[in-house]
LOGURO-761109 format. One record per residue (C-alpha): residue number from 0; x negated, y negated, z negated. Coordinates in nm, 4 decimals. Each point is the difference from the previous one (the first is absolute). Last residue first. Layout:
N
<pos:NUM	px:X	py:Y	pz:Z>;
...
This chain:
117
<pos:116	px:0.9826	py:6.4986	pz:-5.9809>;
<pos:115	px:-0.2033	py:0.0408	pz:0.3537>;
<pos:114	px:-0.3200	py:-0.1991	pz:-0.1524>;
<pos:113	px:0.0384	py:0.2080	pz:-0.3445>;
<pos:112	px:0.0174	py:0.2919	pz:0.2103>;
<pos:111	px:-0.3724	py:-0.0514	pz:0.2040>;
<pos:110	px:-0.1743	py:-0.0980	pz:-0.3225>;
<pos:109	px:0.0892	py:0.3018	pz:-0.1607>;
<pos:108	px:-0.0988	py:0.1871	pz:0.2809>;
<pos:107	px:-0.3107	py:-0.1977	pz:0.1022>;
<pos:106	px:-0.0712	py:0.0203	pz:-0.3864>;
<pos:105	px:0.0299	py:0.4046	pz:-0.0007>;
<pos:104	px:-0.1828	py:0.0658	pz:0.3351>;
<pos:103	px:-0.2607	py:-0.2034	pz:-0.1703>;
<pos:102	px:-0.0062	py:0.1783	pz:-0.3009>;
<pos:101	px:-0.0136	py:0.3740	pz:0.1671>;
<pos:100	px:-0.3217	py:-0.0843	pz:0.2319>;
<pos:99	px:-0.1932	py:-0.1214	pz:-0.3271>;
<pos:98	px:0.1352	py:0.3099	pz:-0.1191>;
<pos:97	px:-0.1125	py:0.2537	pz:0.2132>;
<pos:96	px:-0.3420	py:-0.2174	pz:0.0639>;
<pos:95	px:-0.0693	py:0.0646	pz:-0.3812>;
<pos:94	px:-0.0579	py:-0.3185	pz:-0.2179>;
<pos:93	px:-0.3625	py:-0.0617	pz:-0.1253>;
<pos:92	px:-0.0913	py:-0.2139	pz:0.2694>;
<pos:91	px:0.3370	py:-0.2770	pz:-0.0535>;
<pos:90	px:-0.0454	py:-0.0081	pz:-0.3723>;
<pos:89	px:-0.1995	py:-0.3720	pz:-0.0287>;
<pos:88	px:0.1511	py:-0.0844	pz:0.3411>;
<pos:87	px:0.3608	py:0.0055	pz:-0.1760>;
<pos:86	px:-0.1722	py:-0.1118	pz:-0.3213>;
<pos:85	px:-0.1129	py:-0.3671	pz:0.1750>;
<pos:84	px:0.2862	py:0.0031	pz:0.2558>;
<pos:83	px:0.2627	py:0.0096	pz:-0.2833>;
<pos:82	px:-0.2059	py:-0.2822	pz:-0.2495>;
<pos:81	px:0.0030	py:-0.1878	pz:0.3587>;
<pos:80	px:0.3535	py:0.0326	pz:0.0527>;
<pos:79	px:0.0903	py:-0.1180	pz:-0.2933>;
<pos:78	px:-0.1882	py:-0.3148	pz:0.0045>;
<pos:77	px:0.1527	py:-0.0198	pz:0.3338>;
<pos:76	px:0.3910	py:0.0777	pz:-0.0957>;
<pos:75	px:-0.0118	py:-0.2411	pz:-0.2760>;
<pos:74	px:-0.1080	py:-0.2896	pz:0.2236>;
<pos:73	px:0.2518	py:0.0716	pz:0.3024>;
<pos:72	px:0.2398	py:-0.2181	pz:-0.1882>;
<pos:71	px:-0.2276	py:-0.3072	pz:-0.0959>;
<pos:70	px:-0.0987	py:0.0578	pz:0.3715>;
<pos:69	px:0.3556	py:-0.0297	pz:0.1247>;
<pos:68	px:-0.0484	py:0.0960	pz:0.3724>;
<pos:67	px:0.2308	py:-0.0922	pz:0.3467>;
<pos:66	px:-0.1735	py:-0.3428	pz:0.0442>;
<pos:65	px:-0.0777	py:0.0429	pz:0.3540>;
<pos:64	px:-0.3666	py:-0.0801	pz:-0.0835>;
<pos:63	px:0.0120	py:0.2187	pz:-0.2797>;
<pos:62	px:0.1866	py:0.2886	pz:0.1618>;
<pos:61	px:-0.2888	py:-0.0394	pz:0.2948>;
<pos:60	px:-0.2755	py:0.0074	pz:-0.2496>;
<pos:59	px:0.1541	py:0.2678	pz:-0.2312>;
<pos:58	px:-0.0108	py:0.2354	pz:0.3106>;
<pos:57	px:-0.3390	py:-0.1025	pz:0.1034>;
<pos:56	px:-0.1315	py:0.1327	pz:-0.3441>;
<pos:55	px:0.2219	py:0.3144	pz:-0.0221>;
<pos:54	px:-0.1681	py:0.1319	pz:0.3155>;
<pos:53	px:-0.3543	py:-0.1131	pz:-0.1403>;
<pos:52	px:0.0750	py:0.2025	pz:-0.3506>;
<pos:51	px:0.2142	py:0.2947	pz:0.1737>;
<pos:50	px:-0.2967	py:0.1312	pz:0.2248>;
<pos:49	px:-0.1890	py:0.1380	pz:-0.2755>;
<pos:48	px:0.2813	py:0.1635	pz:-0.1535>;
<pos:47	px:0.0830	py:0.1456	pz:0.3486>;
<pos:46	px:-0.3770	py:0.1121	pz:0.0209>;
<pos:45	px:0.0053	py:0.1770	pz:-0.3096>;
<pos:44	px:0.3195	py:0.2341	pz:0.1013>;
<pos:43	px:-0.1017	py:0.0261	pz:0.3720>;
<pos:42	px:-0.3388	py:0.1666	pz:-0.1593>;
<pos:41	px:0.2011	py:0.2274	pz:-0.2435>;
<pos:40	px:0.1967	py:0.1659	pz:0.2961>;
<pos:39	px:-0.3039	py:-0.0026	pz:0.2083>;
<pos:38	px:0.0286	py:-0.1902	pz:0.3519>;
<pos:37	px:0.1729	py:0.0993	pz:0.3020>;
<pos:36	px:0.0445	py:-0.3164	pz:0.1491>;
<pos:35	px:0.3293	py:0.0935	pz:0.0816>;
<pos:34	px:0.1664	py:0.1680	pz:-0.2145>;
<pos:33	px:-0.2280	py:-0.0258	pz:-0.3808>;
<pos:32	px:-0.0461	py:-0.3955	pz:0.1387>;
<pos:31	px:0.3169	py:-0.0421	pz:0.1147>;
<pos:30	px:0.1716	py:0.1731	pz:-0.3451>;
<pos:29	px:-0.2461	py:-0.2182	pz:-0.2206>;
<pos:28	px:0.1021	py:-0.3132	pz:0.1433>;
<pos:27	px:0.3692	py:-0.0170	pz:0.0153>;
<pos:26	px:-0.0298	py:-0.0196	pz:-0.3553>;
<pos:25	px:-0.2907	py:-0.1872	pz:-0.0191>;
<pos:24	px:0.1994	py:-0.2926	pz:0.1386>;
<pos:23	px:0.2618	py:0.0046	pz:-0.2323>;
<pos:22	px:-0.0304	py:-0.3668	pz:-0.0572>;
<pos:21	px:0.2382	py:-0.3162	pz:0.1156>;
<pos:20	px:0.2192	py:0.1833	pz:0.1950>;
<pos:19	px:-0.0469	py:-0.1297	pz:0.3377>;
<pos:18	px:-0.3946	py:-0.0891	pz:-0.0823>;
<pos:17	px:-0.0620	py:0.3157	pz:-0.1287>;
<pos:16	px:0.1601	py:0.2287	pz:0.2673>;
<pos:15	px:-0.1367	py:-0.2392	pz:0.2455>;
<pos:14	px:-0.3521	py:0.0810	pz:-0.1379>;
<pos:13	px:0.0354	py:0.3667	pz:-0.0457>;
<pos:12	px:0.0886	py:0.0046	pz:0.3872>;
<pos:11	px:-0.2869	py:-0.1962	pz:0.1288>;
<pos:10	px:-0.2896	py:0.1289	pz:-0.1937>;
<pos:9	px:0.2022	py:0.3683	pz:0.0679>;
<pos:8	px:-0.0706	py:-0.1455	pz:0.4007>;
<pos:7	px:-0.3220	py:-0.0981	pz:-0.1054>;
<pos:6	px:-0.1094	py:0.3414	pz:-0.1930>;
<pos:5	px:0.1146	py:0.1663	pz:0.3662>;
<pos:4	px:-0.1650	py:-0.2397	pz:0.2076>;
<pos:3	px:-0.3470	py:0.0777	pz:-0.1892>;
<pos:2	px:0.0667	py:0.3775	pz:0.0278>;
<pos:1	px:0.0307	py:-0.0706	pz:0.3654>;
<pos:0	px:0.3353	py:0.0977	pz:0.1818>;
């Protein structure tokens, strides 16, 4: 397969896995990308943060237009979110690989139990 059919089939994959679930795109993201697109561990890391915003976008549109979201709910969350993002990407080149690597094995694990509990 083409690289350019293998970054459409992860295109593909992240975006069900965000549109099913409502986010957690990027976290099916960066393991495709580092797998089978064989990109940089730090590159698949900055490119599933930049694929999030227009993934997240179309998600809210169909939840809005199938009026599954409380926006006066999902408020807090985004101003949040945003003061998260800002210092997240603010410290994200001067953490080491190793432990970029270690933190998201971390969340997908901690995420991964809550779901099962």
């Amino acid at each position: 397969m083409s690289k350019t059919g293998k970054y459409l089939v992860c295109g593909i994959l992240t975006g069900a896995c965000n549109g099913f679930f409502g986010g957690g795109g990027g976290s099916v993201l960066v393991p495709l990308l580092t797998r089978v697109c064989h990109e940089e561990q730090r590159s698949a890391f900055a490119t599933s943060v930049a694929v999030i915003l227009p993934l997240c976008t179309l998600s809210v549109g169909i939840y809005l237009w199938r009026g599954g979201l409380d926006v006066m709910t999902a408020a807090p969350y985004l101003a949040g979110g945003a003061v998260g993002g800002y210092f997240g990407g603010k410290i994200f080149k001067g953490v080491k690989l190793p432990w970029l690597k270690k933190g998201f094995g971390a969340l997908l694990i901690v995420g991964g139990v809550r779901c099962l509990l």
